[in-house]
N, C-alpha and C positions, 0 to 999 in steps of 0.2 A: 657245892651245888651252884649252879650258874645263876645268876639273878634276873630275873622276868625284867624283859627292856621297857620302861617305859610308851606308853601308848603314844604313837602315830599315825595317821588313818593312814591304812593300807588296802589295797584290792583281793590281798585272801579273806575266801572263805572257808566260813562249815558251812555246805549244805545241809540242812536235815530236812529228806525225802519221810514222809509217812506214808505207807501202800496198807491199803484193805483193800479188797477183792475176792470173790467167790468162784468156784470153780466150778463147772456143769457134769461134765466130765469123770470118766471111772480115774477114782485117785490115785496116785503114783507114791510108790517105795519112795522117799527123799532123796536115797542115794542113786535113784537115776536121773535124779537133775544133771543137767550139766555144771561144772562147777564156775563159780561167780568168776569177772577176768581179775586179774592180777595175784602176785605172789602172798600167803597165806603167812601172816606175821603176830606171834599170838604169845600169851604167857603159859610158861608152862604148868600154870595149876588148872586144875582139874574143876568142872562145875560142882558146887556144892548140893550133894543131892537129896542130903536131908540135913536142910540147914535150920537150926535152932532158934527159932523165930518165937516170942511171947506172941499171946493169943489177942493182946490188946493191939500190937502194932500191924498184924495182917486185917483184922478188921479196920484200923485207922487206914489203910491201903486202900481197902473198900472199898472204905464211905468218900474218900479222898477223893478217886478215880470214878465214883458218884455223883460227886456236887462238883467235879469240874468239867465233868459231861454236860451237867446241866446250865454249867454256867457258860460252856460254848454253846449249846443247845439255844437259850434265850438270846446269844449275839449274832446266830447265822442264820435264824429264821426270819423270811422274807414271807409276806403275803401271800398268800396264794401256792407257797411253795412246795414240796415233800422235803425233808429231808432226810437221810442216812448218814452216821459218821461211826467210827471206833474209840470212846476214850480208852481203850487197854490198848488199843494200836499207836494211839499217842503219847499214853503215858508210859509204854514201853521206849520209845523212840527217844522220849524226852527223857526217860530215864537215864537213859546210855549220854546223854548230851548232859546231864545233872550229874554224872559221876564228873566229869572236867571241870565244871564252873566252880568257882570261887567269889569271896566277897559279896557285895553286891548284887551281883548275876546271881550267884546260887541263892540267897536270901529273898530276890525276886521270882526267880524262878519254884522254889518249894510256894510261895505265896499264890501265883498265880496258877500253878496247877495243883495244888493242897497235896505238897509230897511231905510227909515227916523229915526228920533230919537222916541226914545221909549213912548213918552207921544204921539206923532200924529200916530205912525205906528201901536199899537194893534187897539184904537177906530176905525183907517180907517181900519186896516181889517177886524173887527166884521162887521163896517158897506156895505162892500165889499159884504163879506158873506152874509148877511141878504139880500142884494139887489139881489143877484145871487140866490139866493134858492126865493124869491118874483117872479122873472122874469118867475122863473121854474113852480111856481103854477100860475100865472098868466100872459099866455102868448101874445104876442101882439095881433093875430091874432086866431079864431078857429081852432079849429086842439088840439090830442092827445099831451099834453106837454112834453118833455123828461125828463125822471126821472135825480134828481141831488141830491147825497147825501152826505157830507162831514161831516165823525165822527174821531175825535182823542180824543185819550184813552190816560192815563200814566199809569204807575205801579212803584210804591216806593217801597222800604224795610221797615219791619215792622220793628219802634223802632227810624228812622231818623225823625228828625223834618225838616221837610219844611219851608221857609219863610213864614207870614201870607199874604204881600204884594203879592207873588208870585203866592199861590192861589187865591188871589182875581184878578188877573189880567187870571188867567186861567179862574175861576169864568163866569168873568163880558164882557170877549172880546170872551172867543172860546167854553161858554158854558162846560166845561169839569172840571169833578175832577179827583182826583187822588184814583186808586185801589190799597190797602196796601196788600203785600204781605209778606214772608221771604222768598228771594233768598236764605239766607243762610243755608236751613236747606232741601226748595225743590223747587231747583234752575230746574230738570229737570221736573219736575211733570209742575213744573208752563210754563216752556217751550211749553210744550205739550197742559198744558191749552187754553196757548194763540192761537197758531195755531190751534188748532182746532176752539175755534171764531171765528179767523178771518174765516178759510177754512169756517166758515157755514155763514159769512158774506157775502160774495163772492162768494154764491151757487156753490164750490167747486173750483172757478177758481185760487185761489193762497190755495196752499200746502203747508207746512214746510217749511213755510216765515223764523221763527226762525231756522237755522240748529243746528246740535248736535254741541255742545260746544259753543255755544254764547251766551248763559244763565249761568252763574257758580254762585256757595254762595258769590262768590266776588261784584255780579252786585249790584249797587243801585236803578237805576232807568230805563227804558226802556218808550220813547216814541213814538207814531206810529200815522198816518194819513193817513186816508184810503179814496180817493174822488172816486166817483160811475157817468156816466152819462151813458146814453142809449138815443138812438134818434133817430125816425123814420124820415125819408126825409119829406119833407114839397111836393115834387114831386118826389114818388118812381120810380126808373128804373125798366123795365118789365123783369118780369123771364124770359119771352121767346126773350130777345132782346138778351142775355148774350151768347157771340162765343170765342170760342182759336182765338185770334191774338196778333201779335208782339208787345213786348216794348222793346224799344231801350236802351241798359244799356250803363252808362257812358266810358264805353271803346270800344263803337262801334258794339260790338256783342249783338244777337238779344235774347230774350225767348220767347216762348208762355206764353201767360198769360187767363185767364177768363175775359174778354173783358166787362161789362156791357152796356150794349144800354139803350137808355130810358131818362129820367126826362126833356122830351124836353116841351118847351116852356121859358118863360121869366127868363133867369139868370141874377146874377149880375158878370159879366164880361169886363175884362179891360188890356190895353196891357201898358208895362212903359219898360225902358230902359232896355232891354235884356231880357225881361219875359213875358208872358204874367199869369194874375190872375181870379181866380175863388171862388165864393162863392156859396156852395150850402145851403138851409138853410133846419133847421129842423123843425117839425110838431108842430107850433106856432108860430114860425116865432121868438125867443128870442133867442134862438142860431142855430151859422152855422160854418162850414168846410170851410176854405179860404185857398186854394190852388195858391201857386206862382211857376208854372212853366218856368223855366229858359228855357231861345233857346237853341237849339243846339251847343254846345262847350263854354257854359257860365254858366255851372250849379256851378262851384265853386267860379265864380267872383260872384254873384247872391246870394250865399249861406252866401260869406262872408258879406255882407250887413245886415245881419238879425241884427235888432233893433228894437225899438218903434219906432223909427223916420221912419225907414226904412217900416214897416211895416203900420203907417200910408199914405206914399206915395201909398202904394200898396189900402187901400179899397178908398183913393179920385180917384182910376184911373177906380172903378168899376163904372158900369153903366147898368140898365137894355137891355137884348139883348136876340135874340129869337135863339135860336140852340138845335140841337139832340144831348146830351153829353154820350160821350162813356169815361170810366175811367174803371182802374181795381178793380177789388177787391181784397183787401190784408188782413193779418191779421200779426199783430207783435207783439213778444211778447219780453223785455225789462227788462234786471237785470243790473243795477247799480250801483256802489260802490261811494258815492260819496265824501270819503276822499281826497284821491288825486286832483280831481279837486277842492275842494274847498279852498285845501293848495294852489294849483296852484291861486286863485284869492283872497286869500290874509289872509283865514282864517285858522289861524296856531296853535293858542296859545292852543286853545280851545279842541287842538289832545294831547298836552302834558300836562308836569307837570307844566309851565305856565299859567295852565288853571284858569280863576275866576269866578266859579257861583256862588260867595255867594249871589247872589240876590236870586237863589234855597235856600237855605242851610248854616246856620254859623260852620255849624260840620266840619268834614273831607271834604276836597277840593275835587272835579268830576271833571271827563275830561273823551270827549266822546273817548268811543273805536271802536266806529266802525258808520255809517251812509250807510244806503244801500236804496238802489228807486226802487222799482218793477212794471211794466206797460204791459199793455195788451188793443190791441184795434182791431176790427173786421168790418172789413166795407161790406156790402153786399146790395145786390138792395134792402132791405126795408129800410136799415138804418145802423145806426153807433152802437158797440155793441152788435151784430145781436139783436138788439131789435126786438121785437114782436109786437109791433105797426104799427097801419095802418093808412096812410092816402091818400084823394081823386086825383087824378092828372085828369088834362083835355088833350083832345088827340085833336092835332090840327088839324085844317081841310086841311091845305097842310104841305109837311113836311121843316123843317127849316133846316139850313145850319149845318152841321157835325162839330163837336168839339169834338177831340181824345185827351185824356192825355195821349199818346202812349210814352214817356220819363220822365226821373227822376223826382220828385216833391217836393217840399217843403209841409207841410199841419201844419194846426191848429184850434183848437177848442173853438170857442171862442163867449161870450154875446157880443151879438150886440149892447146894450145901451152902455154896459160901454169899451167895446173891451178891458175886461181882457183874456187872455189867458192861458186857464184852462189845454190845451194841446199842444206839441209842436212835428215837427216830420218831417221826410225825406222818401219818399221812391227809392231807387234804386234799387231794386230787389223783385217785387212783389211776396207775398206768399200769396194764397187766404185760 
């Protein structure tokens, strides 16, 4: 075996792309995408598809992909701001980049995004995966299921050799090979290639993901994870219930907002120390919206709580209960950068010339240049996504007591068997 050359800073990179984005749109068969550009170079084992996972290390996955939502959550939040992200968007992305690292880097990197060690954390997130896309086609309950689609691409330089362990671990846990390319001859062309897949992956919703200059003949490697959900209400709010009324923004002052009336009858609702919580679920009943609205003058004591722990106190306090819920409609959309904070929580090496992915690669030493998260989500009376799916609501025969989300919110999206949380998000300034 060739011996890993000693570090000198060099101008290759890994890119790692993170894409989340929502699609409006009647969804497409996979296999009529066009296919991503360059030559398809992959191990020939097979995706494990029912891989033998203990029961303690998929929920350490969890809680993992939980508290490091939340710990990006506390570093991106700006005043006054909304925001929407994916930690399963990232913690997939970063998976696939956590199979290459070594030393340092990977010891950083399990730290800063709470991955277990590398022989329990791919098999439990394949098996995470495979559970989550199962719940999707087969949902608890009748009813239109919400589409959920989770694809990650790579693109290599044509002429680098790959580790063989490495593919097979891309292989056998996330289903993916690697597309051979030469950045260095058409670093812009391939640029353009890619964006445009994804733009027609996304039924136009993310544009020139890639911008000008973050493709060069320098780049090695570019990886991306694009997760897709869409989801009708399990009890849609009535078009004609939805009025202009107030929410109250955290500095006291008031806006109109699009009010939605409707999805009255039996919620899972629940009141705990300073908040009260909301689950609204979707059409199959396998995933739901769990809303923790904080009381009045406690949305930051409230906010900095966010945990697994924290967030399991919050669904033991729900309970079914019959009310007319009015919330608004919002829609957010979400760029980024997530260098910075991940230096900030403890992954360093991995940005410099420190870096070690010879678990990728025994050639020339990589370190990522850049990591960027893009998100996009729509909520409206049929659903989440503006999905186009419909389903049945019952209209009760007297009417139930009023429930206003009329101030700030926490929100998440998340399977009800396993309460991974696929989305994570705040709103304080509703934009419908």
């Amino acid at each position: 075996m060739t011996a890993r050359p000693s570090w000198s800073w060099s101008p290759r990179i890994l890119t790692a792309l993170l894409l989340l984005a929502g699609c409006s749109s009647e969804d497409k068969d996979e296999q009529s995408f066009p296919e991503p550009p360059g030559e398809l170079v992959a191990s020939d084992l097979q995706r494990a598809r029912s891989p033998n996972v203990a029961a303690e290390d998929l929920a350490a996955v969890v809680a993992g992909n939980t508290d490091f939502g939340a710990a990006l959550y506390r570093l991106s939040t700006r005043p006054g701001e909304n925001l929407f992200f994916s930690p399963y968007s990232i913690t997939q992305a970063f998976g696939m980049t956590y199979a290459g690292a070594r030393g340092n880097t990977e010891a950083q990197m399990a730290q800063a995004l709470r991955f277990v060690s590398q022989d329990r954390f791919h098999p439990a997130l394949n098996a995470l995966d495979l559970k989550l896309h199962d719940r999707a086609e087969h949902p608890n309950q009748p009813g239109s299921p919400p589409t959920l689609r989770v694809v990650n691409a790579l693109w290599g330089q044509k002429g680098r050799t790959f580790e063989p362990a490495f593919l097979d671990t891309l292989a056998v846990n996330y289903g993916a090979g690697m597309r051979v390319v030469d950045f260095s001859t058409e670093s812009e062309s391939i640029r353009s290639r890619i964006n445009g897949w994804v733009k027609d992956l996304t039924e136009g919703r993310i544009q020139g993901l890639l911008p000008e200059g973050s493709v060069t003949p320098d780049t090695s490697l570019v990886m991306a994870n694009a997760l897709y959900f869409k989801g009708a209400w399990a009890v849609p709010f009535t078009e004609g219930g939805t009025r202009s009324a107030p929410f109250y923004r955290l500095d006291g002052s008031q806006q109109q907002v699009q009010m939605m009336g409707g999805a009255d009858g039996l919620l899972s609702y629940g009141k705990g120390d300073g908040y009260e919580a909301l689950a609204l679920a979707y059409s199959g009943q396998s995933f739901r919206m769990l809303l923790v609205i904080p009381d009045s003058g406690r949305f930051t004591e409230v906010e900095s709580r966010l945990s697994a722990s924290f967030l399991s106190e919050v669904r033991s306090k729900l309970e079914r209960d019959r009310f007319y819920l009015r919330m608004p409609k919002f829609r957010v959309e979400t760029r980024l950068s997530l260098v910075e904070p991940l230096k900030a929580l403890g992954l360093v090496d991995a940005f410099t010339g420190a870096s070690d992915m010879s678990g990728m690669t025994k050639e020339e030493a990589l370190a990522i240049q850049s990591a960027e998260h893009k998100a996009f989500v729509a909520v409206d009376e049929k659903g989440t996504e503006a999905a186009a799916a419909t389903a049945i609501g019952m209209v009760p025969v007297s009417m139930p007591p009023e429930l206003v989300v009329d101030r700030p919110f926490l929100f998440l999206i998340e399977d009800v068997d396993t309460q991974a949380v696929l989305f994570m998000g705040r709103i304080v300034n509703p934009s419908p």
